[in-house]
N, CA and C atoms of all chains as a GROMACS GRO file, in nm:
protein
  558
    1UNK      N    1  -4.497  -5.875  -6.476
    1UNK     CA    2  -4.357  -5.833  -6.480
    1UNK      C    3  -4.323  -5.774  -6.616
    2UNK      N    4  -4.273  -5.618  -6.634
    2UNK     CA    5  -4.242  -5.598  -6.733
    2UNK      C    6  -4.051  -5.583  -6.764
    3UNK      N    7  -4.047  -5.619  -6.857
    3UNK     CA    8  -3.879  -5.648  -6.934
    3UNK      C    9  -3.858  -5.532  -6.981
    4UNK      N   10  -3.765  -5.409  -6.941
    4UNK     CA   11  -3.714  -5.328  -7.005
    4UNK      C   12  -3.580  -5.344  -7.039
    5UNK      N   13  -3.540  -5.298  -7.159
    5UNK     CA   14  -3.408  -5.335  -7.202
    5UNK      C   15  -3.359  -5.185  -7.238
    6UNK      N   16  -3.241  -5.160  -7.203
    6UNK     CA   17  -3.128  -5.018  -7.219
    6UNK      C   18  -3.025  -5.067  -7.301
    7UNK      N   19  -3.011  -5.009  -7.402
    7UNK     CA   20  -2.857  -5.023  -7.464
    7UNK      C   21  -2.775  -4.911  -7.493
    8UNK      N   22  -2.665  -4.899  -7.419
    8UNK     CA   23  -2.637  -4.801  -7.418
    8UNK      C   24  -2.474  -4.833  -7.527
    9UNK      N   25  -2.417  -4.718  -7.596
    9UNK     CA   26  -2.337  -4.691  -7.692
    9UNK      C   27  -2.260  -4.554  -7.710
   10UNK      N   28  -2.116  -4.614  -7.695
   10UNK     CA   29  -2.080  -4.450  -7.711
   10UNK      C   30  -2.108  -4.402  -7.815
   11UNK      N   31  -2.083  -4.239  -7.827
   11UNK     CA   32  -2.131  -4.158  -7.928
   11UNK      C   33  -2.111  -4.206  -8.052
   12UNK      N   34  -2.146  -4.177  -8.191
   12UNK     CA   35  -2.014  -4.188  -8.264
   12UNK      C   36  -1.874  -4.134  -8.295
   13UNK      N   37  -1.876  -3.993  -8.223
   13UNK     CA   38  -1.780  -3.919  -8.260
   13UNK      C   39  -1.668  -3.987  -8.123
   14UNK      N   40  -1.709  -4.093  -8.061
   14UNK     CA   41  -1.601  -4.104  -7.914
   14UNK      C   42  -1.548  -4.244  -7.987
   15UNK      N   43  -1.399  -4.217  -7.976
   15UNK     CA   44  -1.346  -4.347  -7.983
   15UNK      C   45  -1.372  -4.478  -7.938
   16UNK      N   46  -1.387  -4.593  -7.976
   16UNK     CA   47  -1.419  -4.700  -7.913
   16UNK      C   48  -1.310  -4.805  -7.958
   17UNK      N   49  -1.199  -4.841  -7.856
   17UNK     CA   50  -1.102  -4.935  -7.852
   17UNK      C   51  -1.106  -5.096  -7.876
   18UNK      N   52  -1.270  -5.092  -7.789
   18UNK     CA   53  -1.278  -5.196  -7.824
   18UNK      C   54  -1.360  -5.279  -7.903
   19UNK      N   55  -1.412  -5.184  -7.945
   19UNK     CA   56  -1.516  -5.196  -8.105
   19UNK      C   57  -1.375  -5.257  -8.210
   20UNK      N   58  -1.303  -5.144  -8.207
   20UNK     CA   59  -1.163  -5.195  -8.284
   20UNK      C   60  -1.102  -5.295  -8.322
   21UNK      N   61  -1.092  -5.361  -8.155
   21UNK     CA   62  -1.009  -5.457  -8.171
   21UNK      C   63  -1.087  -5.544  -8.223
   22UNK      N   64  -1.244  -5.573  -8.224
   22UNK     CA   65  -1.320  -5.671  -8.220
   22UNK      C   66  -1.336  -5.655  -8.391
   23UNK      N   67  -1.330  -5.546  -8.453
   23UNK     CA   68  -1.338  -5.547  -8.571
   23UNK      C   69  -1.185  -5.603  -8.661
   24UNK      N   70  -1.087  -5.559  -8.563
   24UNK     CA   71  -0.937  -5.649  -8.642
   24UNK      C   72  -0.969  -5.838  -8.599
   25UNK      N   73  -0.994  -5.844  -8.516
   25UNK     CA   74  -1.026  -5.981  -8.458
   25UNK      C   75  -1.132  -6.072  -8.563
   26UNK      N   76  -1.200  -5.978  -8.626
   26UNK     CA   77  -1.307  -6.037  -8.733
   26UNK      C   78  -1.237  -6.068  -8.841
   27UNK      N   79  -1.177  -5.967  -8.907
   27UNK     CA   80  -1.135  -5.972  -9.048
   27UNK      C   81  -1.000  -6.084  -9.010
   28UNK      N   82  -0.901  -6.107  -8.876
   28UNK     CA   83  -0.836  -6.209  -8.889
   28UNK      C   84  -0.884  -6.356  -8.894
   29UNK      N   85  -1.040  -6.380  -8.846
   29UNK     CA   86  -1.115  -6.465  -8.855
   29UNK      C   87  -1.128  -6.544  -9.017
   30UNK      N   88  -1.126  -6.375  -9.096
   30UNK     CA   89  -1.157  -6.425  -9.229
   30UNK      C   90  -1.331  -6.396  -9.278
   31UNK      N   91  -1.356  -6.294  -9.208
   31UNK     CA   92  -1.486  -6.225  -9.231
   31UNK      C   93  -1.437  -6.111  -9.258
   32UNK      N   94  -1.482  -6.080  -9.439
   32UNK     CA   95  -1.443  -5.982  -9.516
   32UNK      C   96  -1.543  -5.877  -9.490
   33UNK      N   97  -1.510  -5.734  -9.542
   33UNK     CA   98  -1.597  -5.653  -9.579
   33UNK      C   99  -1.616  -5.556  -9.410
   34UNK      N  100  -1.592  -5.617  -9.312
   34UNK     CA  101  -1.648  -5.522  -9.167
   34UNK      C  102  -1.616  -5.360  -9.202
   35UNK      N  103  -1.726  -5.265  -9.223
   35UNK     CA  104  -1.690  -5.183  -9.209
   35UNK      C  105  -1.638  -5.064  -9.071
   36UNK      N  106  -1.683  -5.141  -8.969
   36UNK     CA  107  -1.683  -5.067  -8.833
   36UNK      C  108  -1.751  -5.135  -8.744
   37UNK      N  109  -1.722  -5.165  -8.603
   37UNK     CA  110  -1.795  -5.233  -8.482
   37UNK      C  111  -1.784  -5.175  -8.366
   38UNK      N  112  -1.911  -5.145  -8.330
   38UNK     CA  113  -1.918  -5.069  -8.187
   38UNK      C  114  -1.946  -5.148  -8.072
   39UNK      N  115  -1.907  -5.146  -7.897
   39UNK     CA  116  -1.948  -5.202  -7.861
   39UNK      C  117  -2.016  -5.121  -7.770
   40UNK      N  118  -2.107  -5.157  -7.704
   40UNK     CA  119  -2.210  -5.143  -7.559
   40UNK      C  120  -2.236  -5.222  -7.530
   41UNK      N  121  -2.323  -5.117  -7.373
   41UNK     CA  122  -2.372  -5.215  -7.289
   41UNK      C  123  -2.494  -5.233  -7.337
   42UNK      N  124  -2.549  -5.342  -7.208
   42UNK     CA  125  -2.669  -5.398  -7.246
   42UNK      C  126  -2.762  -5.382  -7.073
   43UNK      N  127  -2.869  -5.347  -7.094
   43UNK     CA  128  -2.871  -5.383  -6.899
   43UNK      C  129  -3.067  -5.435  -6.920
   44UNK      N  130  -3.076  -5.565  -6.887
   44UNK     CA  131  -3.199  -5.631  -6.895
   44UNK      C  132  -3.275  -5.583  -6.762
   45UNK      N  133  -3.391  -5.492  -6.752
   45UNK     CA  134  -3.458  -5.510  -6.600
   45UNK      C  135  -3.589  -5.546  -6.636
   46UNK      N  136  -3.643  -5.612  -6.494
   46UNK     CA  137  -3.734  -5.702  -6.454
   46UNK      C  138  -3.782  -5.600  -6.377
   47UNK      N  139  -3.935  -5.509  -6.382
   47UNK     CA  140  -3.972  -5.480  -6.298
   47UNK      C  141  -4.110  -5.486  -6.282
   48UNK      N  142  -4.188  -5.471  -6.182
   48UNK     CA  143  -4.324  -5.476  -6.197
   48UNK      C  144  -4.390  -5.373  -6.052
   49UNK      N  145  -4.441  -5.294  -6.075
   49UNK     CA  146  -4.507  -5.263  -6.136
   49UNK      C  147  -4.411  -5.139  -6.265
   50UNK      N  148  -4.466  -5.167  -6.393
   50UNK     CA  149  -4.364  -5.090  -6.494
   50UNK      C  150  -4.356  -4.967  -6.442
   51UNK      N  151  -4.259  -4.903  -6.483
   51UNK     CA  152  -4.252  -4.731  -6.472
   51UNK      C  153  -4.308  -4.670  -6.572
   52UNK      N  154  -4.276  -4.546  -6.576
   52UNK     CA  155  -4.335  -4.483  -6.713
   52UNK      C  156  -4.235  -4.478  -6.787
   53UNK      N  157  -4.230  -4.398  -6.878
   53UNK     CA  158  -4.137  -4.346  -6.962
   53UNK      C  159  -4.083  -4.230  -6.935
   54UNK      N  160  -4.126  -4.152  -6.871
   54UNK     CA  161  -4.034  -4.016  -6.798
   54UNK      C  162  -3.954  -4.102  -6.723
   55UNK      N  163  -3.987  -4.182  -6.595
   55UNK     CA  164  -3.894  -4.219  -6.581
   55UNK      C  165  -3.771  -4.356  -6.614
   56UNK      N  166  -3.822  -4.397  -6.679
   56UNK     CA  167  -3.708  -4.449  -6.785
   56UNK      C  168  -3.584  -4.378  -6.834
   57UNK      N  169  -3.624  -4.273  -6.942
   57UNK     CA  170  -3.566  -4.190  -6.985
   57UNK      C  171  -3.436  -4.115  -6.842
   58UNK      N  172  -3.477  -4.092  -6.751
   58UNK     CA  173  -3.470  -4.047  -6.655
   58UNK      C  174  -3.322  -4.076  -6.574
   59UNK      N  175  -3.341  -4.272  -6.567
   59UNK     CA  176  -3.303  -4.362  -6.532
   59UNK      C  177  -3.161  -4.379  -6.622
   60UNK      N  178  -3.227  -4.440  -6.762
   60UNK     CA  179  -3.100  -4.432  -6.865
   60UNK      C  180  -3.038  -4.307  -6.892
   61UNK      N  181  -3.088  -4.194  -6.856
   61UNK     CA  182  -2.987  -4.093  -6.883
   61UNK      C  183  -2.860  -4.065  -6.751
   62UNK      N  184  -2.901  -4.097  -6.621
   62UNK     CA  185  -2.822  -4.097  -6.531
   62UNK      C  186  -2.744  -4.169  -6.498
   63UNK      N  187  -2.808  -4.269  -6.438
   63UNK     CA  188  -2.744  -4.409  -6.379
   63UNK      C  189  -2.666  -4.459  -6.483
   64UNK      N  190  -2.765  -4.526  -6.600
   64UNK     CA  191  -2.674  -4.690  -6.708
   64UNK      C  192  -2.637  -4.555  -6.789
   65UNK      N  193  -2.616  -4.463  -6.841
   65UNK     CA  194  -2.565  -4.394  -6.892
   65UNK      C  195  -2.497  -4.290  -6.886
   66UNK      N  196  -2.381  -4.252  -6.956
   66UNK     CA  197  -2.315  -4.066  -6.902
   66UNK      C  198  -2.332  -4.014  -7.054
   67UNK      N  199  -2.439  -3.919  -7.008
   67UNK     CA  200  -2.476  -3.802  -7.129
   67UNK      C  201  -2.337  -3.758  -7.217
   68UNK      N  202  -2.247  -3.758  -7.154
   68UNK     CA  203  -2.147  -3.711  -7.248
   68UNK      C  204  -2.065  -3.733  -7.337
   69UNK      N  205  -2.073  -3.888  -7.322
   69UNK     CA  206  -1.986  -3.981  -7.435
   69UNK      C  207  -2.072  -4.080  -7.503
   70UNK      N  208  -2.212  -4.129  -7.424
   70UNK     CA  209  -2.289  -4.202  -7.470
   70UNK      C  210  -2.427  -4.162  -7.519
   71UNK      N  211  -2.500  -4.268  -7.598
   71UNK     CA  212  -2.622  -4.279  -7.612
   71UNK      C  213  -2.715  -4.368  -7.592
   72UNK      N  214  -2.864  -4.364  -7.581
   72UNK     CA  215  -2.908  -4.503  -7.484
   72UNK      C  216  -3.022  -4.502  -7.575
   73UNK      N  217  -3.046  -4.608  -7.572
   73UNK     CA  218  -3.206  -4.653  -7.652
   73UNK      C  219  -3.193  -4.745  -7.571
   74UNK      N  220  -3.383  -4.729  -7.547
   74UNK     CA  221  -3.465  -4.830  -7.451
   74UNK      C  222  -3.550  -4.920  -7.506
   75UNK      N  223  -3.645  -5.004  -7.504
   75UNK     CA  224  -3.777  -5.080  -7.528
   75UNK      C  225  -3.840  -5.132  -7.452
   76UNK      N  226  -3.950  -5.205  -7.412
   76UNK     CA  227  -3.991  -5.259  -7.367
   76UNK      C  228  -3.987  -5.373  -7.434
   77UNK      N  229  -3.914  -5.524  -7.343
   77UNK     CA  230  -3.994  -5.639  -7.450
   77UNK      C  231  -4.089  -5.733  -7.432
   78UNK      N  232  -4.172  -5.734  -7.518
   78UNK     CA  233  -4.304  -5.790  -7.533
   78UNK      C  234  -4.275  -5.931  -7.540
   79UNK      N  235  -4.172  -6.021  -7.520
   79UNK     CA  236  -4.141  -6.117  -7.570
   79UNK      C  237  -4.044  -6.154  -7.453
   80UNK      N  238  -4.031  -6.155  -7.348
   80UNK     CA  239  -3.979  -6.148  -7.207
   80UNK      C  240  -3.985  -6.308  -7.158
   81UNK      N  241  -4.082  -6.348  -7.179
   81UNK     CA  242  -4.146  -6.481  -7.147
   81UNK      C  243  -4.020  -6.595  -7.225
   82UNK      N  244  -3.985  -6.552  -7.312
   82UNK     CA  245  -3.876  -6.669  -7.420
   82UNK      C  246  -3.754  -6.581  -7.432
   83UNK      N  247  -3.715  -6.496  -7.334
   83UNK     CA  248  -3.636  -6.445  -7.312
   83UNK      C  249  -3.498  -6.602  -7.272
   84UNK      N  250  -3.386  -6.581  -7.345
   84UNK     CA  251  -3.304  -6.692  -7.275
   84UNK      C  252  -3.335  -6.828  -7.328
   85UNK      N  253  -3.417  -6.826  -7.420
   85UNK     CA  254  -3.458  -6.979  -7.476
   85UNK      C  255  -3.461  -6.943  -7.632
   86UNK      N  256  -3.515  -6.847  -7.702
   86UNK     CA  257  -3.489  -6.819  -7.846
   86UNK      C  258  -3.484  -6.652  -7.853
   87UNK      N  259  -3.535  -6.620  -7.950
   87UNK     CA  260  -3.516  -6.514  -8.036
   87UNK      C  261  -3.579  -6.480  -8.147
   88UNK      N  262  -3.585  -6.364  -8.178
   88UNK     CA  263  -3.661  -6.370  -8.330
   88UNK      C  264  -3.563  -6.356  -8.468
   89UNK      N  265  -3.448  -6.364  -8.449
   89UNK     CA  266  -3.355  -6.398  -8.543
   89UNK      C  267  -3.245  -6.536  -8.499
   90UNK      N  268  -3.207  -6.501  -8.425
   90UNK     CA  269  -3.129  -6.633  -8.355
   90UNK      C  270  -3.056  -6.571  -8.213
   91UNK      N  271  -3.037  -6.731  -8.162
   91UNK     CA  272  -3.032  -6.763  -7.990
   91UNK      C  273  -2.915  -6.878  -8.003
   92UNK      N  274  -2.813  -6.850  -7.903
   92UNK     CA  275  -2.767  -6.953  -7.872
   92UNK      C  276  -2.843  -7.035  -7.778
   93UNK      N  277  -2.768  -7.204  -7.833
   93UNK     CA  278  -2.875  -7.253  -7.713
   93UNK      C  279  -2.848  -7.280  -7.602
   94UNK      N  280  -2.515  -5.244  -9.711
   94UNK     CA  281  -2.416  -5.225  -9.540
   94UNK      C  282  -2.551  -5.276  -9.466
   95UNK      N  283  -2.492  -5.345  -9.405
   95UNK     CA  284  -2.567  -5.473  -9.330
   95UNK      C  285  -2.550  -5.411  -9.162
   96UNK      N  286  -2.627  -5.441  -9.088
   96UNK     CA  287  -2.613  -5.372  -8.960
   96UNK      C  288  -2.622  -5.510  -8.841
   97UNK      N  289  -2.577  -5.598  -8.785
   97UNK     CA  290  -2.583  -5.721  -8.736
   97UNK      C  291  -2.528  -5.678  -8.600
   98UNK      N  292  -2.624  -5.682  -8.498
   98UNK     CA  293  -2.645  -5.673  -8.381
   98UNK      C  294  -2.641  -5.786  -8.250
   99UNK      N  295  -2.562  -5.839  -8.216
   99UNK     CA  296  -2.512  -5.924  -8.105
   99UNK      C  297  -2.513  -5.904  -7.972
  100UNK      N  298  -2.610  -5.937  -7.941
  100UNK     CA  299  -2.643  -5.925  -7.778
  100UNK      C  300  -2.575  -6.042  -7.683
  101UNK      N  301  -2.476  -6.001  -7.569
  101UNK     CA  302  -2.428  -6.129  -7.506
  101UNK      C  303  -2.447  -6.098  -7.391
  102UNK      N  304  -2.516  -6.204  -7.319
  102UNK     CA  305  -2.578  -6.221  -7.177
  102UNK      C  306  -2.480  -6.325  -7.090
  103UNK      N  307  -2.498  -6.282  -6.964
  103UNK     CA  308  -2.436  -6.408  -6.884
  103UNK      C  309  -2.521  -6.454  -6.889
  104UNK      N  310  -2.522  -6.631  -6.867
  104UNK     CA  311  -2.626  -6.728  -6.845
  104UNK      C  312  -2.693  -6.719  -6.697
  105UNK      N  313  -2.823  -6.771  -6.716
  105UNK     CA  314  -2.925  -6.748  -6.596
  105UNK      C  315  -2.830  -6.760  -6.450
  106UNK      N  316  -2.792  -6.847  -6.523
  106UNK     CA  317  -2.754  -6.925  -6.337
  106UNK      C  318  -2.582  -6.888  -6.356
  107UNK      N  319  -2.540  -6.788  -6.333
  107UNK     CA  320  -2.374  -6.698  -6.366
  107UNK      C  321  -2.442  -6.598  -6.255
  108UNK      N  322  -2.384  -6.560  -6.142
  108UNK     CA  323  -2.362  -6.489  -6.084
  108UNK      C  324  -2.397  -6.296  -6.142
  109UNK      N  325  -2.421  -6.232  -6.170
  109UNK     CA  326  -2.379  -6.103  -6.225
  109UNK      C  327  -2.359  -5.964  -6.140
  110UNK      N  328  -2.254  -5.944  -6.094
  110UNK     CA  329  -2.270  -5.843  -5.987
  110UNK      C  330  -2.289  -5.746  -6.034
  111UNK      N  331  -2.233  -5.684  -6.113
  111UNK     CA  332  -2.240  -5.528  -6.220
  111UNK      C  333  -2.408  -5.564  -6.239
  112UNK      N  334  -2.494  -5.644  -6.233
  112UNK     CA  335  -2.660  -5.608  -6.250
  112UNK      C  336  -2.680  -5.603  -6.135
  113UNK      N  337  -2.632  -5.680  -5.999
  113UNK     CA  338  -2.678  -5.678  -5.885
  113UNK      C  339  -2.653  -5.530  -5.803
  114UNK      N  340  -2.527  -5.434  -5.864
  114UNK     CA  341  -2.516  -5.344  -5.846
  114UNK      C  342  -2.634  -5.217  -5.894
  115UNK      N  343  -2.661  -5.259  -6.007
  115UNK     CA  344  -2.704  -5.124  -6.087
  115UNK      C  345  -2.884  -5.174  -6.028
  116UNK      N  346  -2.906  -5.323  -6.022
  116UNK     CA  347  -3.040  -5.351  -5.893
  116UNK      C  348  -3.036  -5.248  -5.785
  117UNK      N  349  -2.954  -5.227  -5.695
  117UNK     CA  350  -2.960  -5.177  -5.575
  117UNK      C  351  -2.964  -5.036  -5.602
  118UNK      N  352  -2.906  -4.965  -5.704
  118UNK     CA  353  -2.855  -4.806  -5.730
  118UNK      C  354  -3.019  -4.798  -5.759
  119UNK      N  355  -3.077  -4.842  -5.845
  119UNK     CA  356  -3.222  -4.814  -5.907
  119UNK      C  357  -3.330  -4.832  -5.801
  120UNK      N  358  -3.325  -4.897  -5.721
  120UNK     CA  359  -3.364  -4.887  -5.587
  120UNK      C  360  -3.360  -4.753  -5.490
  121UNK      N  361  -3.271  -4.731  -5.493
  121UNK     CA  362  -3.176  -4.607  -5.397
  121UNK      C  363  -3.249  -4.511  -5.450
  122UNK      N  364  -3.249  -4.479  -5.594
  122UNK     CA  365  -3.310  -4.383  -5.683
  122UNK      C  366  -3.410  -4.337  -5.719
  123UNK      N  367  -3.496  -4.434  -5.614
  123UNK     CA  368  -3.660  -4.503  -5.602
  123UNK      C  369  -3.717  -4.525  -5.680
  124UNK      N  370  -3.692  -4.630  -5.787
  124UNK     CA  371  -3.768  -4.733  -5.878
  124UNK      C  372  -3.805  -4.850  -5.769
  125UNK      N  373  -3.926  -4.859  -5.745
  125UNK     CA  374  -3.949  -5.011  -5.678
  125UNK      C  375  -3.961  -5.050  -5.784
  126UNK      N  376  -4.001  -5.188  -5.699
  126UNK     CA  377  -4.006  -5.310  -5.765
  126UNK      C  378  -3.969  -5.392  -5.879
  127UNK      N  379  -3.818  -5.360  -5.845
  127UNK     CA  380  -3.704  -5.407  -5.941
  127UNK      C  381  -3.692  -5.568  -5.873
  128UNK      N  382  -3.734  -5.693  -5.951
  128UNK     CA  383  -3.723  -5.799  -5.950
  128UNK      C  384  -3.525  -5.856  -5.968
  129UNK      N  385  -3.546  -5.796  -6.114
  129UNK     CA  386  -3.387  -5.809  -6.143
  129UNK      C  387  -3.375  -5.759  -6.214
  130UNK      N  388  -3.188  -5.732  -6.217
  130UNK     CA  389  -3.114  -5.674  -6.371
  130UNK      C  390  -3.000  -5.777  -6.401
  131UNK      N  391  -2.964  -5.714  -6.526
  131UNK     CA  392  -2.848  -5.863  -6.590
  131UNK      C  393  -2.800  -5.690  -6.663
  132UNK      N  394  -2.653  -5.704  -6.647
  132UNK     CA  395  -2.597  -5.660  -6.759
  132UNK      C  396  -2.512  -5.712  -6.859
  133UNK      N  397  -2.543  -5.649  -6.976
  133UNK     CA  398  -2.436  -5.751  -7.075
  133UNK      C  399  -2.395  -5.646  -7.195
  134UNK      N  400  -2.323  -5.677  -7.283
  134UNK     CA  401  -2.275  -5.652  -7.366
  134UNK      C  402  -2.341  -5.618  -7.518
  135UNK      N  403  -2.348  -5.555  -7.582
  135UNK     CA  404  -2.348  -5.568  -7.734
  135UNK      C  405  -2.265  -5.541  -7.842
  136UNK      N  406  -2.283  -5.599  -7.911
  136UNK     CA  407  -2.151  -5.534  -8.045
  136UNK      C  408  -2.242  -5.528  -8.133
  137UNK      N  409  -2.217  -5.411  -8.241
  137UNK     CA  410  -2.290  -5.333  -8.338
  137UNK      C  411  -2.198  -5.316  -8.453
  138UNK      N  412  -2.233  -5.406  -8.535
  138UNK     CA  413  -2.115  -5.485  -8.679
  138UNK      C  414  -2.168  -5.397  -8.822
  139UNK      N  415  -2.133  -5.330  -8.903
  139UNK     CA  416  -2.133  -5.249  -8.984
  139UNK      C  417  -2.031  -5.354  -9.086
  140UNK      N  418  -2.086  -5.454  -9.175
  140UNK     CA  419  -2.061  -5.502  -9.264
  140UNK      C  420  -2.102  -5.528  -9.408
  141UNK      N  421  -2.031  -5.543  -9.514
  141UNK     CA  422  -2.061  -5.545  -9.661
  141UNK      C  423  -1.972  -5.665  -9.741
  142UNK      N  424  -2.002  -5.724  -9.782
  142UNK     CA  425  -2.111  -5.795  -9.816
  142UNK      C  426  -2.212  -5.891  -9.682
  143UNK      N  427  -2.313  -5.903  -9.646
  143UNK     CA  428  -2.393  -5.960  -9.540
  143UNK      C  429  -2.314  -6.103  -9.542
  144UNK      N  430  -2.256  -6.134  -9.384
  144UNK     CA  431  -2.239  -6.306  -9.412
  144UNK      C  432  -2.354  -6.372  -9.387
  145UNK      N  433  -2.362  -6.476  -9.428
  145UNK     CA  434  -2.434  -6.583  -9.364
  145UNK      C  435  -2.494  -6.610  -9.222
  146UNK      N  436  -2.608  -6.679  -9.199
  146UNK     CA  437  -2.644  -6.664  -9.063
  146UNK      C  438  -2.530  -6.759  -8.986
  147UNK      N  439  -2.504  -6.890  -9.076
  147UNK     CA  440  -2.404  -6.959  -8.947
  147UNK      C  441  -2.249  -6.918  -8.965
  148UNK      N  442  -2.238  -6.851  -9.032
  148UNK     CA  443  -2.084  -6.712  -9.004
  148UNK      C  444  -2.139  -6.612  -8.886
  149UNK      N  445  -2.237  -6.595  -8.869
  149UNK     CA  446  -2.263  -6.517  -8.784
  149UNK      C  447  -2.285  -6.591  -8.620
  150UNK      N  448  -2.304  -6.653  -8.641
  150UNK     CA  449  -2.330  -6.780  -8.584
  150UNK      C  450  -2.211  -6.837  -8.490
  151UNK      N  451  -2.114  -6.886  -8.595
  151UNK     CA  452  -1.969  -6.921  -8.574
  151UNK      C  453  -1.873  -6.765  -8.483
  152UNK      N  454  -1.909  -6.707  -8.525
  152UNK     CA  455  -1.874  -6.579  -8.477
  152UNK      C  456  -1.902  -6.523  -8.381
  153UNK      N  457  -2.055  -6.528  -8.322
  153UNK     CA  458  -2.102  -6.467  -8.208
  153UNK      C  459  -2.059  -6.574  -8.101
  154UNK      N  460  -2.052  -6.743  -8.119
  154UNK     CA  461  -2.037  -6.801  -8.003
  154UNK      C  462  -1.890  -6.846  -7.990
  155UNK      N  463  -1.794  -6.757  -8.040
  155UNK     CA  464  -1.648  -6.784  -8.027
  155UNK      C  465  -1.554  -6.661  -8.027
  156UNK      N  466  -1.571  -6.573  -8.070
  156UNK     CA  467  -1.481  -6.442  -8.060
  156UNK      C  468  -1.645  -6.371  -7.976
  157UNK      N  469  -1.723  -6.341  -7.959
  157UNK     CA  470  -1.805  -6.239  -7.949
  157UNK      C  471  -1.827  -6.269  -7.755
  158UNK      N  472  -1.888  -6.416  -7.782
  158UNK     CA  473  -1.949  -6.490  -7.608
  158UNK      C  474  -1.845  -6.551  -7.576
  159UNK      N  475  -1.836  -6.622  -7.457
  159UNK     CA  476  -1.801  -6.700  -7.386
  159UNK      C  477  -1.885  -6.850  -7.386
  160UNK      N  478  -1.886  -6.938  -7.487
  160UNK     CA  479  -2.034  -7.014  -7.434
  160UNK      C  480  -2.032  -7.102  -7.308
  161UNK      N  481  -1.935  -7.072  -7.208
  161UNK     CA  482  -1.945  -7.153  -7.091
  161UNK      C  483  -2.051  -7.109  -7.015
  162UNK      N  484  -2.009  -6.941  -6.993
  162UNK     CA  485  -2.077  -6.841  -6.925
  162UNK      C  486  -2.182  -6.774  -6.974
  163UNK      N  487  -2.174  -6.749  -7.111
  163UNK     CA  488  -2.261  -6.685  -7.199
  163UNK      C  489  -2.374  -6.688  -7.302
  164UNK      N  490  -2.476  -6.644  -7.284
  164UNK     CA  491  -2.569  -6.710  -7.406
  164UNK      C  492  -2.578  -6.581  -7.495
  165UNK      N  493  -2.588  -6.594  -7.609
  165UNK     CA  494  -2.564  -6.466  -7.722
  165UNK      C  495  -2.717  -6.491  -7.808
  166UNK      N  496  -2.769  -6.380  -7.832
  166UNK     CA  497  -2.901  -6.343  -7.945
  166UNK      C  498  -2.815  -6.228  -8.058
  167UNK      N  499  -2.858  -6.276  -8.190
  167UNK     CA  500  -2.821  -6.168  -8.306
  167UNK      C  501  -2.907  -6.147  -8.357
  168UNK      N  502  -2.930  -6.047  -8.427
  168UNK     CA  503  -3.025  -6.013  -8.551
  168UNK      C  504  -3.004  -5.863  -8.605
  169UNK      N  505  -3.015  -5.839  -8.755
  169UNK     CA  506  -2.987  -5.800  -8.865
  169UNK      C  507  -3.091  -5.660  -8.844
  170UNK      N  508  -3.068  -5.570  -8.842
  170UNK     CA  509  -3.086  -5.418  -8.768
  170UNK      C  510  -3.160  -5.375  -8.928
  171UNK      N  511  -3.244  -5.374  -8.981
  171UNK     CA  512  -3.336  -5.296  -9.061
  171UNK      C  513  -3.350  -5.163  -9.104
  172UNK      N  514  -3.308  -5.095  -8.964
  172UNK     CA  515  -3.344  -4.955  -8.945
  172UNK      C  516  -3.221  -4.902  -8.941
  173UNK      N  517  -3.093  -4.971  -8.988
  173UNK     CA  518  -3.010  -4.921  -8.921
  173UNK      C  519  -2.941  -4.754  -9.020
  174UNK      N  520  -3.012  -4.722  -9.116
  174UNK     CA  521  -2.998  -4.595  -9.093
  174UNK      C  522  -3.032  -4.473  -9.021
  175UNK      N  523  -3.112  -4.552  -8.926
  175UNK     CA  524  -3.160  -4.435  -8.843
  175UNK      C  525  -3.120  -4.458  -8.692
  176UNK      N  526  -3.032  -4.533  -8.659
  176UNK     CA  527  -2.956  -4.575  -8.584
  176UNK      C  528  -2.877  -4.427  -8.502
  177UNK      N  529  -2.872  -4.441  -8.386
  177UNK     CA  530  -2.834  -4.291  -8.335
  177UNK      C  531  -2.868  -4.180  -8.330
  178UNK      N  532  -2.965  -4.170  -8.394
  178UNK     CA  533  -3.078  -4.055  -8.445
  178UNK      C  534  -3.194  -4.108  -8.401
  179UNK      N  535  -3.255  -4.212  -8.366
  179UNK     CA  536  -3.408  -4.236  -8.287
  179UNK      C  537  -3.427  -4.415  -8.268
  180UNK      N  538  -3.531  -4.460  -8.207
  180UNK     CA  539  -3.552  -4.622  -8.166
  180UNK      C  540  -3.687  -4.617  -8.212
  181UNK      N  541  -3.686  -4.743  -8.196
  181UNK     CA  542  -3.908  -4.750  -8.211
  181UNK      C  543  -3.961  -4.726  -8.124
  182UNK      N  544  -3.890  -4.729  -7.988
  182UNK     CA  545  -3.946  -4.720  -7.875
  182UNK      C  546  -3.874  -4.591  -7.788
  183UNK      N  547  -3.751  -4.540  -7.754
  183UNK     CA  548  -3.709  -4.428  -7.711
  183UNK      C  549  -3.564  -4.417  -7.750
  184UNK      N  550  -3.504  -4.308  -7.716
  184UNK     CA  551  -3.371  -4.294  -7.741
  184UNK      C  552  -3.333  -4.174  -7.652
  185UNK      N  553  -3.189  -4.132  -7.650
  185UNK     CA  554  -3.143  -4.011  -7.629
  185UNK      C  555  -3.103  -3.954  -7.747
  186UNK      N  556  -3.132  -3.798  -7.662
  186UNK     CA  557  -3.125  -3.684  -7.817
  186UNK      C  558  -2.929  -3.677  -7.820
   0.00000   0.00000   0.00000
């Protein structure tokens, strides 16, 4: 089973409302310094047998993504197995 | 400028229809052997001075997740000048 992960993000030049609010929501927290917060999606797939990368690319440009306001970076993760249990920086538990 | 990356997932056992949807579309589109998808969220934090991991911590599992519903992964983006401009693994132009 391979883990592909899409994250998709609007442009930078496209407004994001709710990057915004999440960045006023910080600094009322009392976390100084935020210079800017974007948000996206996230879309985890489970597939096997893997695809390629044409169609990946393919996939995130149509479907989990609209070429015109967003941008998508993909990976594969190699680390699928401890997916939901840790992390390589930190995990809730 | 610190680049701190927050990934928030519904938990395993949470229902997710928006993945059960974008399951079936990728199907339709003829990707077999789609096991599963999860969609979720990220926020992409552009901060100076770097907080702490358990400010980050305190932060991702109270303004960022839900921790009833939600399990959250962070980590501190390296690359993040090249952020929007390319991945290690793919991107859109």
């Amino acid at each position: 089973m391979t883990r592909i992960i899409v994250d998709v993000m609007l442009k930078p030049e496209i407004l994001d409302p709710q990057g915004q609010a999440v960045k006023g929501a910080l600094a009322r927290l009392g976390l100084d310094g935020v210079a800017d917060v974007r948000q996206g999606k996230q879309f985890v797939i489970d597939v096997d047998p893997a695809p390629d990368a044409s169609t990946i690319e393919h996939l995130a440009g149509t479907l989990l993504s609209n070429p015109v306001i967003e941008d998508y970076r993909w990976r594969v993760d190699d680390d699928a197995e401890s997916v939901g249990a840790a992390a390589s920086t930190g995990a809730s538990a």
